[in-house]
N, C-alpha and C positions, 0 to 999 in steps of 0.2 A: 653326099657322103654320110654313113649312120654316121652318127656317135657313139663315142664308149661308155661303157655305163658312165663312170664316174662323171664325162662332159655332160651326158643327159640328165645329171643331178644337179650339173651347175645352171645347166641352163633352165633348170625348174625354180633354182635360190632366185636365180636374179631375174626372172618375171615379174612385171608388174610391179618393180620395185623403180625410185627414179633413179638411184645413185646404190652402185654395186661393187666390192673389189672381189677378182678373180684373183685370191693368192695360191697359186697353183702352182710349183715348180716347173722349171724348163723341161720341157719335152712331156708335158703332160694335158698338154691340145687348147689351151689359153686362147691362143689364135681363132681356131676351130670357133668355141664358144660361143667368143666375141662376136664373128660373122652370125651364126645361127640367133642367138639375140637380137641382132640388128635387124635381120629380113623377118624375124618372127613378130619383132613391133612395127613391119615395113616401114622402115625408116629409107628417107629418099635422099638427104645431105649429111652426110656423116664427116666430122674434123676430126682425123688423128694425130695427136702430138705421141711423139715417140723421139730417143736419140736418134742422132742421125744415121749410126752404124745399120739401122733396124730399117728405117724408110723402103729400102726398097726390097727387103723382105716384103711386106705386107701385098702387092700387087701380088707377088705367088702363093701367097695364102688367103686371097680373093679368088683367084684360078683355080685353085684346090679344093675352097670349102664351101662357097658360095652356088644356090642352087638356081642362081639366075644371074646373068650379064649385068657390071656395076664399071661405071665409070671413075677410073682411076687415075688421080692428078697428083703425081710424088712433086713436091715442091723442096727439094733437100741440095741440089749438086749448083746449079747455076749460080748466076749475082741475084743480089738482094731484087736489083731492079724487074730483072726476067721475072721473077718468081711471083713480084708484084704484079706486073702483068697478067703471068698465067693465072694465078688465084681470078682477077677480075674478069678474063675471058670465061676461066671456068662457070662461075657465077652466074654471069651474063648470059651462059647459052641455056638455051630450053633443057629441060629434064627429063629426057627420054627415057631415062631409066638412072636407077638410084644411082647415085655419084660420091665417093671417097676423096675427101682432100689429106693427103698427108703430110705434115710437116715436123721438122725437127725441132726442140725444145729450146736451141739454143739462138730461134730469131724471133721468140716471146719479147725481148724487151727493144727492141727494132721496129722500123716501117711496118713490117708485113706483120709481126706479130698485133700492131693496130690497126691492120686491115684486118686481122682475124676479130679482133674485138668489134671493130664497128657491124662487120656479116654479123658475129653473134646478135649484136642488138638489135639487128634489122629481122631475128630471127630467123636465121637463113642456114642454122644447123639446128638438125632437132637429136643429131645426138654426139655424144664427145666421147672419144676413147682415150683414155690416158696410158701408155704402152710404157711398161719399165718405170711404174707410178711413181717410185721408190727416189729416182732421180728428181719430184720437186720436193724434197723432205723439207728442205729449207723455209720457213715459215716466214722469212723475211724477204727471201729471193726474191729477184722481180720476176724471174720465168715460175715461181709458185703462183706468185700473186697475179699474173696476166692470164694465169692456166685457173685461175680458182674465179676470175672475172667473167670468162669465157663461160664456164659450166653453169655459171647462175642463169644463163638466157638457154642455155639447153634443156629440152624433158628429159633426157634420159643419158646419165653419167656412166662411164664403167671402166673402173680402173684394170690394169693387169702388171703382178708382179709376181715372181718369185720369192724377193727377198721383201719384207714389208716394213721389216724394223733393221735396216742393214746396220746400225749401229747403235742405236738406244731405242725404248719404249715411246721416243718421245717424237720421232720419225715418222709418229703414224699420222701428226696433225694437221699437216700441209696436206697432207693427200687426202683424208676427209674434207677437210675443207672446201674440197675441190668437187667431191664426189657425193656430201650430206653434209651440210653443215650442223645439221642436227643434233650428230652422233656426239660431236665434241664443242660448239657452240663457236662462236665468231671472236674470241678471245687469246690470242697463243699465251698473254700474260696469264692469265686464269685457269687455262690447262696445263701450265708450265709449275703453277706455283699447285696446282692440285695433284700431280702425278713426281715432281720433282724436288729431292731435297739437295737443296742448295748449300754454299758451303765452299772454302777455298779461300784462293786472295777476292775480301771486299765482298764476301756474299756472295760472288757470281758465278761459281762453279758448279755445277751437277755431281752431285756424292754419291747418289743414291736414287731410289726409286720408293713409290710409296703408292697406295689403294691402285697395285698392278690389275688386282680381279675385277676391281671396276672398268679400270681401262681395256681389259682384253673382254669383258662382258658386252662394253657398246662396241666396238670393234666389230665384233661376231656377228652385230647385230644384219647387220650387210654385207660380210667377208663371207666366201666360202674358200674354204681351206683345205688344198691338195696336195699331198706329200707323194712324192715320184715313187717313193721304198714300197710304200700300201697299194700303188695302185699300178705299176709296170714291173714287169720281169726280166729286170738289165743284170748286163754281165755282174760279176764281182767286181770292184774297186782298190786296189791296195795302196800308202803311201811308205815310200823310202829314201832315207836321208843320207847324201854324200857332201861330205865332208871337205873344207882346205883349210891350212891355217897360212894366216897373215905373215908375210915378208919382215922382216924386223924393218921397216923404214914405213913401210902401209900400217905399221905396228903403234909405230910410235906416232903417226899422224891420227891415226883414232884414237890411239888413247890420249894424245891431249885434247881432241875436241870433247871429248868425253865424259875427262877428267873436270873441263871447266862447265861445260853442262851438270854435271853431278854435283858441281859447288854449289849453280846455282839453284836447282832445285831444292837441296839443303837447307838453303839460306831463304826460300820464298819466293825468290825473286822467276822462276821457271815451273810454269803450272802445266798439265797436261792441254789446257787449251791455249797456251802460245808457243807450247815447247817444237812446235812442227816444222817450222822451218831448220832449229838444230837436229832434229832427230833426222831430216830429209838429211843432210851432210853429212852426219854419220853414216847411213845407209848409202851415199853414194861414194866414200870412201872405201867401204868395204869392199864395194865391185868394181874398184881401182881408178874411179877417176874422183874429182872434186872440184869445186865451182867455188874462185874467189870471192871477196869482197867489190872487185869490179866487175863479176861475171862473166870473164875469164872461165874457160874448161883446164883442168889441170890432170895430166895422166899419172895414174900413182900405179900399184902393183899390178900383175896379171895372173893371181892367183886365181878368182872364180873364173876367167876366161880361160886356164889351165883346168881349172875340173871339169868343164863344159866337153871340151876337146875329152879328155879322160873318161868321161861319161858315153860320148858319140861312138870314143874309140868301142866301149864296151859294147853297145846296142852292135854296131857294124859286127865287130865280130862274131857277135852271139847269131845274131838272127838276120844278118845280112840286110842291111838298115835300107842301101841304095835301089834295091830291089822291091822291098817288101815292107816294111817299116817305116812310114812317114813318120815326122815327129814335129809336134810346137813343141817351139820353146816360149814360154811369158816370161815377160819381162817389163821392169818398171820405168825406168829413162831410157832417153834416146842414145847416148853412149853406150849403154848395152846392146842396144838394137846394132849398132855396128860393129860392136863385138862378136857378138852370135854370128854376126854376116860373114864377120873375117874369118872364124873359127870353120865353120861350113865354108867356105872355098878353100880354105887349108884341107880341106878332107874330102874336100871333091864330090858334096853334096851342092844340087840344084838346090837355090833358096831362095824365098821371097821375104816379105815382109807385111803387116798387116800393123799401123799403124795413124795418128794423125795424120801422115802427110803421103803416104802407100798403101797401096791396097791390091794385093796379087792375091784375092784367096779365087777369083775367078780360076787361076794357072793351078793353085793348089786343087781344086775339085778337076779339076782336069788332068790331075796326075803328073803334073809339068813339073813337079817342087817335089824335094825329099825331105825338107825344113822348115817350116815357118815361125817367124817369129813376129811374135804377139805382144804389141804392149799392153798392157795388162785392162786401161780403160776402153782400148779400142774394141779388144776380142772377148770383152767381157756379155754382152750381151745380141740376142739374136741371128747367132751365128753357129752352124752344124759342122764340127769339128772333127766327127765321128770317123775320119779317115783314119786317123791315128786311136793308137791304143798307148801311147808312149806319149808324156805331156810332162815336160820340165820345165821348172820354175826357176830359173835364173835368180831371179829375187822376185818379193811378196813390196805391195802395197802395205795402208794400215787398214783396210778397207774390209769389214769380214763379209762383206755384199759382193763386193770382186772376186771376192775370194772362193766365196760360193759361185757366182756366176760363168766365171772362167771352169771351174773344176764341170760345170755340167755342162760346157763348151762338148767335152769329150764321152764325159760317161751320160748319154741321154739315149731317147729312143733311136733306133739307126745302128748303136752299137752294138757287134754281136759276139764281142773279143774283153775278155778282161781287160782291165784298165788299170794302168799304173803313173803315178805320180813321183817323180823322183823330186826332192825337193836340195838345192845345194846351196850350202851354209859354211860361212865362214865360222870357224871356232871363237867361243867364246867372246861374241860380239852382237850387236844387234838383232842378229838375222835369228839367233836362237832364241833371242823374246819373240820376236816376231811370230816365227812359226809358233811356240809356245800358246800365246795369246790368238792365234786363229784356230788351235785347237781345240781351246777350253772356249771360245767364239766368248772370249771377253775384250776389252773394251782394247783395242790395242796398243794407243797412244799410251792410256795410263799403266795400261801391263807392262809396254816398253821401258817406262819412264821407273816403274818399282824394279823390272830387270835390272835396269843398270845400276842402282845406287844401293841395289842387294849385293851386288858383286862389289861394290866398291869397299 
């Protein structure tokens, strides 16, 4: 397969370099690259860590982009023990021709993730791809630190994301680490206290940002950076907001959660980096259910599941939805996911689901589904959505990485229909910092947290 110019540029950056990041947006041939890099430095054992939504993407993007036969071992669906096995059968057999092990990010701190380590020391990957980099941001995480272990015994690193800094500046550290330790040095204390100003309860808050030119200077130094708007010719995009307001009884259960989070906030005692678990109750109030003190599910109003319905009705009429019209809906918990479900069998739409514990988007590219509903972490990456032009948000994460990820679920290469985003918010509640703060793609916890105690 040529490449497009822009891939032929990337694949010139990260020549001959050991440790590269492709930050290139979705639908902008990252995949593509990556292969072409690989067979260019003939590399014969390649380990891809990737989420696991993404694993068995990559086997059709070795079938598509690769200009010779590679042996493909996805180690993502089975038991730990299987997977253990396959890795060592893979390993053990001769090397007929180069060979891809793929694994998911989330069995780093497990068995097989130290089978992966020990192959590394034995030297037995000369190269590592890190797929959706963005996901080891965490600089203490044990899936950073067993992915940043692995890359030291490889020659040749190369990370791939979209989103590089899905929530702060300070995102980028784990993932060099992994890919050049050079760029930022082997200290997150030292990077943390050089790029960040602290601040808060006890010093330990992140306030601010400080020598960003330096930091996005080493960055560059290895990054090549691809924006979808500069370099593809996709439809138009539009978002629009509908609206419900809260039941007097759904009314009065947020606003006491709300009321007493805003006290505490006031008082010190609720800082943006612990306020996450109330701010989660809030926002699952809103979309009518709530989770006790015992953990307990509790049903409260069905007003977003009435605009959902309201919304359907309007697509259906307009443009004859069961026919012609697929649509996701994202969404953030699992009680939404069987709201959407019930609302779509009330309307007589085929529907599936695409989350942690289902997975129909096989039915949905086959035309079998009029609906799908997407939790928001599931369908966020490596996944071509492009059937629909219609994508509703049920509710929004705090995530501005999700956020982005999901919205290019739909609007990427493939699409050849404008694309619309209907986003639906409850009045005067969370959901309007929410979206607010993914707008202005500021920080959205503490955007949420200044929301509410402005209004209060």
């Amino acid at each position: 397969m040529k490449l497009w110019s822009h891939q032929q540029e990337a694949l010139d950056f990260v020549n001959e370099k050991p440790g590269a990041l492709l930050a290139m947006d979705m639908g902008t041939g990252k995949s593509a690259v990556a292969i072409a890099a690989l067979e260019q430095r003939t590399c014969t054992s390649v380990l891809i860590l990737c989420p696991k939504s993404v694993a068995s993407v990559w086997p059709e993007q070795f079938a598509k982009h690769a200009t010779q036969p590679w042996q493909i071992a996805v180690l993502a669906d089975k038991s730990m023990d299987k997977r253990r096995k396959r890795l060592q059968a893979v390993l053990a057999a001769p090397a007929r021709q180069p060979r891809a092990v793929i694994v998911n990010y989330d069995v780093l701190p497990y068995a097989l993730g130290a089978d992966l380590e020990a192959a590394a020391k034995r030297r037995q990957w000369d190269a590592l791809i890190l797929d959706e980099c963005h996901r080891l941001k965490s600089a203490r995480g044990k899936q950073s630190r067993a992915a940043s272990r692995i890359a030291d015994r490889c020659e040749f690193r190369l990370g791939l994301t979209g989103t590089p800094m899905p929530h702060s500046p300070l995102d980028v550290y784990a993932q060099f680490r992994a890919l050049d330790k050079r760029v930022y040095g082997t200290s997150h204390a030292a990077f943390r206290s050089r790029y960040a100003i602290m601040g808060g309860y006890q010093n330990h808050q992140v306030v601010g940002y400080q020598q960003l030119a330096d930091l996005h200077e080493r960055m560059y130094r290895i990054t090549y950076r691809c924006r979808a708007n500069e370099v593809l010719d996709l439809p138009p995009a539009v978002d629009m907001t509908r609206t419900c307001t809260l039941e007097k009884a759904t009314r009065q259960a947020y606003d006491s959660m709300a009321d007493d989070l805003i006290a505490a906030v006031k008082q010190g005692i609720i800082t943006a980096d612990n306020a996450l678990v109330k701010l989660l109750r809030l926002a699952q109030i809103v979309n009518g259910h709530a989770t006790t003190e015992d953990g307990d599910s509790v049903s409260l109003g069905t007003e977003k599941r009435d605009l959902l319905g309201d919304v359907l009705d309007d697509l259906h009429g307009d443009y004859n939805l069961t026919q012609q019209e697929p649509v996701v809906v994202f969404t953030r918990f699992r009680p939404d996911l069987r709201a959407i479900r019930e609302v779509a069998a009330e309307k007589g739409l085929r529907h599936g689901e695409l989350s942690g514990r289902a997975n129909d988007l096989e039915q949905w590219h086959d035309h079998k589904l009029d609906l799908l509903a997407v939790q928001l972490q599931a369908g966020g990456v490596g996944i071509d959505l492009t059937r629909a032009r219609y994508c509703i948000y049920y509710s929004h994460d705090f995530s501005l990485g999700n956020d982005a990820q999901t919205r290019a679920r739909v609007h990427r290469p493939g699409q050849t229909r404008p694309v619309t985003y209907i986003h639906l918010v409850a009045e005067h509640t969370i959901d309007e910092d929410i979206r607010r703060a993914l707008e202005r793609r500021a920080d959205v916890v503490a955007a949420v947290l200044e929301g509410l105690t402005t209004r209060a």
